[in-house]
C-alpha positions in Angstrom: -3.7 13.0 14.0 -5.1 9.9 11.9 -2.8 11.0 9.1 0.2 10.6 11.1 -1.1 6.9 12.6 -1.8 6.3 8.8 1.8 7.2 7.9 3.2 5.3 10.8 1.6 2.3 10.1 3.1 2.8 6.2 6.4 2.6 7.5 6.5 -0.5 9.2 7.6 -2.3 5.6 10.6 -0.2 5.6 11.5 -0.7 9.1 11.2 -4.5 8.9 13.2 -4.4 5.8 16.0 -2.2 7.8 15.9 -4.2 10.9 16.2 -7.7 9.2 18.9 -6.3 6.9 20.8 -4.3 10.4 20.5 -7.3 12.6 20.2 -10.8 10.1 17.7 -12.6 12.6 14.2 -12.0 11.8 12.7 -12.7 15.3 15.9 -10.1 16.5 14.5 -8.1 14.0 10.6 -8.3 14.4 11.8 -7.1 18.3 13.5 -4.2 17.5 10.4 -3.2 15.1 7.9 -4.0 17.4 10.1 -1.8 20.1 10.4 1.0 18.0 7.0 1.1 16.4 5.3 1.3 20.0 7.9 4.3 21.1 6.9 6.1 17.8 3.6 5.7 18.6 3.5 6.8 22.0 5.5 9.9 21.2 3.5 10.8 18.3 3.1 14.3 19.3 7.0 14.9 19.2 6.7 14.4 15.3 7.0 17.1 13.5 4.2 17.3 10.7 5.6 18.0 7.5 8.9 16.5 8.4 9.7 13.0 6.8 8.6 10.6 9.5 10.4 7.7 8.1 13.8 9.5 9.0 12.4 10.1 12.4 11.4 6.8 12.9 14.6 5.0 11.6 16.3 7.7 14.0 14.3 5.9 17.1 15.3 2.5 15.7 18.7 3.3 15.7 18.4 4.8 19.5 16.7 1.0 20.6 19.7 -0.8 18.4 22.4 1.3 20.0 20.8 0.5 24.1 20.3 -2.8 23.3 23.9 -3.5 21.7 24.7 -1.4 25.6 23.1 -4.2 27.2 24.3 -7.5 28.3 23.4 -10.2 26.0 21.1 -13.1 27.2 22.2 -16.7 26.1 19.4 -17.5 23.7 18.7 -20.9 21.7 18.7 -19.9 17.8 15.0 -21.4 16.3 13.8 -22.1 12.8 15.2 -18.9 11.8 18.6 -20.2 11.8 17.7 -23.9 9.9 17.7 -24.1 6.6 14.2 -23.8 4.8 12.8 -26.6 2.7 12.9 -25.5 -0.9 15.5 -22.7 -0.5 16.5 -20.9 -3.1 19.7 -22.2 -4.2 20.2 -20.7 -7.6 22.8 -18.1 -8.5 21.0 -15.0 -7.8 20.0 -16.7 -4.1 23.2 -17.7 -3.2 24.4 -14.1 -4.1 22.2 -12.7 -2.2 23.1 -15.2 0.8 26.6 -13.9 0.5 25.7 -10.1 0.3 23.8 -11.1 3.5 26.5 -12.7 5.3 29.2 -9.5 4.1 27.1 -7.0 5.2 27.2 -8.6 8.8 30.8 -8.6 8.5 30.4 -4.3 9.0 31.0 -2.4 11.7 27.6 -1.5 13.3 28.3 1.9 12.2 29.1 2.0 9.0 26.1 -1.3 7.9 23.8 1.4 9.3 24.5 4.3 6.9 25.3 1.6 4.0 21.8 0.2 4.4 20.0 3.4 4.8 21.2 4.9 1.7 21.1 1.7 -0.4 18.2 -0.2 0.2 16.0 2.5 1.9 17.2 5.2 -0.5 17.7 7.9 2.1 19.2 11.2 1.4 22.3 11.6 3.4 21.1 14.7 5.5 17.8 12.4 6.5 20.7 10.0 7.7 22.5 12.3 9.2 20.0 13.6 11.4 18.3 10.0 11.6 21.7 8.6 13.5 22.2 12.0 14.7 25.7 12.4 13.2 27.7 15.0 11.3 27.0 15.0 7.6 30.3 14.1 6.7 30.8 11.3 9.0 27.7 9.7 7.1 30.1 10.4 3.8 33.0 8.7 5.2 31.1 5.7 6.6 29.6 4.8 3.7 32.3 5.0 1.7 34.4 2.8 3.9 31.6 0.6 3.8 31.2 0.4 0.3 35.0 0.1 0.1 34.8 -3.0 2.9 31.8 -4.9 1.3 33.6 -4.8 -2.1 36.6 -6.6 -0.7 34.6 -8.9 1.4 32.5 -9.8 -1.8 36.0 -10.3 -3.8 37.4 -12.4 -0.8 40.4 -10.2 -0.8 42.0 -9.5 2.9 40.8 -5.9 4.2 43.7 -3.9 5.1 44.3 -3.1 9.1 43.4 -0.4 10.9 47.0 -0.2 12.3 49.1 1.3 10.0 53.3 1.3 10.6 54.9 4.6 11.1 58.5 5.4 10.4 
């Protein structure tokens, strides 16, 4: 068992990583990896040994996102998180990444999930698959909508509607 609390507490990089890149606030973020760290821990003894348990945790994060995007937000006062910091990066490669930032929030929940978990936390798509607990294919599709939104959001072009005319 102290193998499987030693490759819990290896994750938590990853998670934070996810859950600041999924929800843009880092106290937002911190919560939801707090949340999910502590259900992972208490169900330990549902892991599977052998299996991947950074797919099964980023499964039980997405379980807390989804119930708390269910919920009714609270009004909440944005702190230091939100102000800008003193000797910010401002260079090319900073402001780039400020954009990518802001684009990806522009996402669907759905589809920022799968882009992030195959970019930055170089999943397999069966591991996201069965870490969102989706079809295979639907983790295809979403990602490359995804891909195909963030390019046009990055190019400032308009993204086509959903609605499309029928004659």
């Amino acid at each position: 068992m102290q193998d499987a609390h030693e490759r819990l507490v290896a994750c938590i990089p990853r998670l934070r990583r996810y859950a600041r890149a999924l929800l843009g606030g880092r106290a937002d973020a911190d919560d939801l990896v707090q949340d999910t760290i502590e259900r992972g821990w208490d169900r330990l003894s549902s892991w599977r040994r052998g299996s991947d348990m950074r797919a099964w945790l980023f499964g039980i994060m997405h379980n807390l996102h989804v119930d708390q995007l269910r919920r009714p937000a609270l009004a909440t006062e944005p702190l230091d998180d939100e102000l800008p910091l003193a000797g910010a990066d401002t260079t090319a490669g900073g402001l780039a990444l400020r954009d990518l930032d802001r684009a990806l929030q522009q996402l669907p929940a759905e589809q920022r999930e799968v882009l992030l978990l195959v970019a930055l936390e170089d999943m397999r798509y069966e591991d996201v698959a069965a870490a969102l607990d989706i079809p295979l294919g639907t983790v295809m599709s979403r990602l490359s909508r995804a891909r195909e939104r963030l390019r046009l959001i990055m190019l400032g072009q308009p993204l086509p509607s959903p609605l499309k005319v029928v004659k």
